[in-house]
GULOBA-122562 format. One line per field, with one value per residue (C-alpha): residue in one letter; z negated, x, y negated. Coordinates in nm, 2 decimals. Layout:
% GULOBA-122562
tifi = A/... .
Z = Z/... .
X = X/... .
Y = Y/... .
//
This chain:
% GULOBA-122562
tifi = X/X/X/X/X/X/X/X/X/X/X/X/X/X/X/X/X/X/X/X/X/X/X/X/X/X/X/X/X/X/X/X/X/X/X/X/X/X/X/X/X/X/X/X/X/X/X/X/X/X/X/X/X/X/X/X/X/X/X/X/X/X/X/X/X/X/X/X/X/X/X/X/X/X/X/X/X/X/X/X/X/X/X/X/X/X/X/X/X/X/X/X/X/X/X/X/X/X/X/X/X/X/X/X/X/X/X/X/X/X/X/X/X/X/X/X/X/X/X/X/X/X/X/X/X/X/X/X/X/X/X/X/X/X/X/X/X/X/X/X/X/X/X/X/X/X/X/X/X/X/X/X/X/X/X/X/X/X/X/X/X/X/X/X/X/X/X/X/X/X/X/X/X/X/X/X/X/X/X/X/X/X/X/X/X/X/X/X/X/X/X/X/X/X/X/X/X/X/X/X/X/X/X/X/X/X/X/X/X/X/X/X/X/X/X/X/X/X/X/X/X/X/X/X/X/X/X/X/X/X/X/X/X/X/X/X/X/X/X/X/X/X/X/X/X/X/X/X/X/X/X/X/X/X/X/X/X/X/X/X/X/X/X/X/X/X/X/X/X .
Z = -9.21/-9.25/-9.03/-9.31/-9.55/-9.65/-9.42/-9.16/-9.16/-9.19/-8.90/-8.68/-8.41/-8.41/-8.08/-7.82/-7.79/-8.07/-8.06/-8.41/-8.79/-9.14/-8.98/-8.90/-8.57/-8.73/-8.43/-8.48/-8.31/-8.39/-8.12/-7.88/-7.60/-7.27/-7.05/-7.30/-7.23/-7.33/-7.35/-7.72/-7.71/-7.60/-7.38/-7.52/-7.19/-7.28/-7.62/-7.54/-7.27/-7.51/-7.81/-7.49/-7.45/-7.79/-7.83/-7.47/-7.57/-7.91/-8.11/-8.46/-8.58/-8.97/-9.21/-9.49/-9.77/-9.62/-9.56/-9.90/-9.98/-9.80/-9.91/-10.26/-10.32/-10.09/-9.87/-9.54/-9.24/-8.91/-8.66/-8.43/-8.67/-8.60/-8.82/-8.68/-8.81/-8.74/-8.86/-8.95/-8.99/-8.67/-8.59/-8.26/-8.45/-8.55/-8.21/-7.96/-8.18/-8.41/-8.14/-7.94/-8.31/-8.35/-8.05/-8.10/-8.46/-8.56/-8.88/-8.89/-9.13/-9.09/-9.30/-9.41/-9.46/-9.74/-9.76/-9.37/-9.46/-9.81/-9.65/-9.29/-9.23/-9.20/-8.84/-8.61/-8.46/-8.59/-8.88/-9.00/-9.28/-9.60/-9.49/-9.16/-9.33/-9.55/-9.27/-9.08/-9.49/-9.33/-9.07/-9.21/-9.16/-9.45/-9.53/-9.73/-9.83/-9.52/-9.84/-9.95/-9.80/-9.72/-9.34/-9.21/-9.20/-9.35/-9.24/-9.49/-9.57/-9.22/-9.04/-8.99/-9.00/-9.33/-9.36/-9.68/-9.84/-9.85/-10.09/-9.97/-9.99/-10.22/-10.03/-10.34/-10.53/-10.31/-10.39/-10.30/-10.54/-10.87/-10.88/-11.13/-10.93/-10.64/-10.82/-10.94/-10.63/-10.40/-10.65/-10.76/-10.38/-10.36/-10.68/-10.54/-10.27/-10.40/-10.65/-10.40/-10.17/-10.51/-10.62/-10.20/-10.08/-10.45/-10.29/-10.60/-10.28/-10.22/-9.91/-9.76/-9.43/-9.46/-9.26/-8.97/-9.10/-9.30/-9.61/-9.88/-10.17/-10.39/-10.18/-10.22/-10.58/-10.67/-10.41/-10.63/-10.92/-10.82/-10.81/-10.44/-10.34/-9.99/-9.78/-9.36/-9.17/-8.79/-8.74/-8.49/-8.57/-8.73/-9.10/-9.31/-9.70/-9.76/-9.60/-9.91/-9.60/-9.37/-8.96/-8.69/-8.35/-8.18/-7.95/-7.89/-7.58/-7.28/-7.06/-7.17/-7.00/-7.22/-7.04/-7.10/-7.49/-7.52/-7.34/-7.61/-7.86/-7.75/-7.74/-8.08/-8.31 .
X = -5.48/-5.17/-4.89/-4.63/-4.86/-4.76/-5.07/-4.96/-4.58/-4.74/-4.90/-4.62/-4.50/-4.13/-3.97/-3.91/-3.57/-3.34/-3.08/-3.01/-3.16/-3.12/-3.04/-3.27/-3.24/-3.32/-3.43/-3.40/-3.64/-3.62/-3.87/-4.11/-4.25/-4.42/-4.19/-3.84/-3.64/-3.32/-3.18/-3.24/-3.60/-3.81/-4.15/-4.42/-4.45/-4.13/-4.19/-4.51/-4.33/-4.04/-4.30/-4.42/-4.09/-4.08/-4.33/-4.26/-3.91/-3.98/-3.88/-4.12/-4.17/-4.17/-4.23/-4.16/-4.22/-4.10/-3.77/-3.72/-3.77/-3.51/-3.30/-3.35/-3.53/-3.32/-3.69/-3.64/-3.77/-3.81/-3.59/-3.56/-3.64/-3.68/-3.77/-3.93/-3.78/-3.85/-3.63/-3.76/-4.09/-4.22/-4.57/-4.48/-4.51/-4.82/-4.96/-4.74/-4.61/-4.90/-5.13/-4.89/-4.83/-5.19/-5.20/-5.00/-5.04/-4.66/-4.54/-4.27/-4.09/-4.07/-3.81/-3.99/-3.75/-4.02/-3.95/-4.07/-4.39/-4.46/-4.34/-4.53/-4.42/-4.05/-3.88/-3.84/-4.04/-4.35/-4.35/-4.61/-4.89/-4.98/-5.32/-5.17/-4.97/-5.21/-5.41/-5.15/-5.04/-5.39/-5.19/-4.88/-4.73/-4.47/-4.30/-3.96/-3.70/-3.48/-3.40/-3.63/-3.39/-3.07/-3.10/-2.88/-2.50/-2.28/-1.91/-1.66/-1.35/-1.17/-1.48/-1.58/-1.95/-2.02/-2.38/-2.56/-2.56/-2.19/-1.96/-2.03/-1.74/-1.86/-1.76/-1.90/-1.67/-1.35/-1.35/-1.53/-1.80/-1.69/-1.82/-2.09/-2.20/-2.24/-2.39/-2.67/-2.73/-2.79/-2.99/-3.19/-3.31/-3.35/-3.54/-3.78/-3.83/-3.89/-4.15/-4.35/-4.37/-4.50/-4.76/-4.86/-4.85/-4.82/-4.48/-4.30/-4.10/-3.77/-3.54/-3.33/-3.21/-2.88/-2.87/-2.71/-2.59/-2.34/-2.26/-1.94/-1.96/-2.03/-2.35/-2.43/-2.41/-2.61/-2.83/-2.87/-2.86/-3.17/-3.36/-3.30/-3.20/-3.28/-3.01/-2.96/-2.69/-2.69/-2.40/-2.47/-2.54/-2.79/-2.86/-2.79/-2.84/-2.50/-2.50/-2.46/-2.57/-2.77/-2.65/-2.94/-2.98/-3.03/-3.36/-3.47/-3.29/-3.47/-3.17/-3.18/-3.49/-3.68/-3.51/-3.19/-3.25/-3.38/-3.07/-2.83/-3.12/-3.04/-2.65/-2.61/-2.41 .
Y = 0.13/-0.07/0.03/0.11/0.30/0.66/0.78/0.62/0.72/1.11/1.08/0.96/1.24/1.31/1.16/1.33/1.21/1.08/0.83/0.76/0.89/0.79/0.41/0.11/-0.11/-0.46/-0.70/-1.05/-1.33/-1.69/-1.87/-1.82/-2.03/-1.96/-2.10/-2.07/-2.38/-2.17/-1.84/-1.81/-1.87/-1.56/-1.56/-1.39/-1.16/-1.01/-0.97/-0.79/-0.55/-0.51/-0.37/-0.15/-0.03/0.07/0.28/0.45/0.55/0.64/0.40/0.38/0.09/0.03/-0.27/-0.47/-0.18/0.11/-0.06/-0.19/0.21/0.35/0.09/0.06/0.44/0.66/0.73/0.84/0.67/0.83/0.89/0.56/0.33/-0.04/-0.30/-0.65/-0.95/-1.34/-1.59/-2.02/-1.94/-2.15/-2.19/-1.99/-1.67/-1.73/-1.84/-1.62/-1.33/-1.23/-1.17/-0.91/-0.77/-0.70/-0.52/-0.30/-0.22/-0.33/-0.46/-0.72/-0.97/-1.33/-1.53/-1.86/-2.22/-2.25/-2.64/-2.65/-2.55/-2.72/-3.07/-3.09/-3.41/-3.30/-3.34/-3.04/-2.73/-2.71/-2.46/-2.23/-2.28/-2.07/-1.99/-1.86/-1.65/-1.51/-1.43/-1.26/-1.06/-0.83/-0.69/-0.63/-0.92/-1.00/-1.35/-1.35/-1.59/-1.81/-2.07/-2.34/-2.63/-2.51/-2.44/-2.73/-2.77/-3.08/-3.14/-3.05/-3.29/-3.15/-3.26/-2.90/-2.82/-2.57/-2.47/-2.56/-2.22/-2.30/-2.48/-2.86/-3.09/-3.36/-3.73/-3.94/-3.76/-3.67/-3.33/-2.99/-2.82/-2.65/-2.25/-2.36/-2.71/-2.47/-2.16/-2.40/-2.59/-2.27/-2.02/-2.37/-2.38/-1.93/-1.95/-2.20/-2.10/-1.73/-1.93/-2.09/-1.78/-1.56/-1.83/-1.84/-1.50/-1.30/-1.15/-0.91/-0.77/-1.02/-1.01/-1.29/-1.38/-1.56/-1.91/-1.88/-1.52/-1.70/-1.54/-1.47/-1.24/-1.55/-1.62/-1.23/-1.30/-1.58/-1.43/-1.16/-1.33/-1.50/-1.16/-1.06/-0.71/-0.72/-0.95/-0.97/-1.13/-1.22/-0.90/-0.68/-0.29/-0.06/-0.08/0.18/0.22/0.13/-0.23/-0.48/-0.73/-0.56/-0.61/-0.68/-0.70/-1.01/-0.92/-1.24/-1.37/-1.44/-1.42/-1.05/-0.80/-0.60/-0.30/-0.41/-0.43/-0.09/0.06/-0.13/0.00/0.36/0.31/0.16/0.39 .
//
């Protein structure tokens, strides 16, 4: 039985203790390794004692589809609600995360730079594959939009480094993108990228995490525009149905103990 069915959320016991309702605590992960080389890279010890900590305090842990209900339908979701979410779509999920995932029975969301997987010869951290991915889609494992190759940052005219998903300053040309130049550039790369995860995975569901949790309310736009309902920043909070850009919790620090994150989980208002 998958995690986020309807049978599953019914048999859930109501916590003991609550510390927030009607709300989501989004984490956000990026990397894993066994030994992390820097705070922003998580061990997969403490990921697997944080998902213990989870479940002893309370906390129930929902996935792709039942968030996309409350958000969309107005569904409830139970009290200390927390919603799993990777960002890059390194292979480190796969091999670190997944297995810990399994274990426990938990759902999560992993937002894919779609270009990283199609092109394996490009530089950088070793992303995942598509038959990985459809082998983790068993266990509730979902795989939504991070861009197809927008994840990278140019400097502007000032020298100042914009992300991609921004309005680029064009130096063959002496001047910055028009509206409709950068409309076309950016929901070019969203629609793509939502193609190739359809014709991969058969995803109908879209969400987007926002590169580097920039966004404007153009980008919200042609985000939108390009079919996607579901949109997450980098902010810091709990997500409610009202959030046009939903706030998450940045749980994947290894400079910060798995205790540690459940007591900011608990204080979060």
């Amino acid at each position: 039985m998958s995690p986020s069915s309807p049978s599953a959320r019914a048999e859930r016991p109501r916590p003991s203790v609550v510390y927030y309702s009607d709300r989501v605590a989004v984490l956000m992960y990026h990397h894993l390794q066994e030994e992390p080389e820097r705070g922003d890279i998580l061990s997969p010890r403490q990921f697997e004692r944080q998902m213990e900590l989870l479940a002893e305090h309370g906390f129930a842990v929902i996935g792709a589809e039942e968030y996309a209900a409350f958000v969309l339908e107005g569904a409830k979701v139970p009290d200390n609600a927390v919603l799993l979410t990777f960002d890059d779509g390194y292979a480190s999920f796969y091999e670190l995360a997944y297995p810990v995932l399994k274990k426990f029975g938990y759902p999560a969301i992993n937002f894919v730079i779609v270009s990283g997987v199609d092109q394996r010869d490009k530089p950088g951290i070793k992303k995942l594959t598509w038959d990985q991915m459809r082998e983790m889609q068993q266990d509730g494992i979902a795989f939504m939009n991070h861009t197809y190759d927008l994840h990278a940052k140019n400097a502007d005219a000032s020298g100042r480094e914009v992300p991609l998903t921004g309005r680029q300053h064009l130096k063959d040309k002496g001047r910055s993108e028009t509206a409709e130049e950068y409309r076309k550039r950016v929901l070019d790369d969203l629609l793509q990228a939502e193609k190739r995860l359809s014709e991969e995975l058969g995803n109908e569901l879209k969400m987007m995490a926002f590169p580097y949790g920039y966004y404007t309310e153009e980008l919200v736009r042609i985000a939108r525009e390009a079919g996607i309902e579901i949109l997450f920043s980098v902010k810091h909070g709990l997500a409610s149905r009202k959030d046009q850009v939903a706030p998450r919790v940045n749980a994947g620090r290894s400079d910060v103990e798995p205790e540690e994150l459940i007591r900011n989980l608990k204080a979060l208002r």
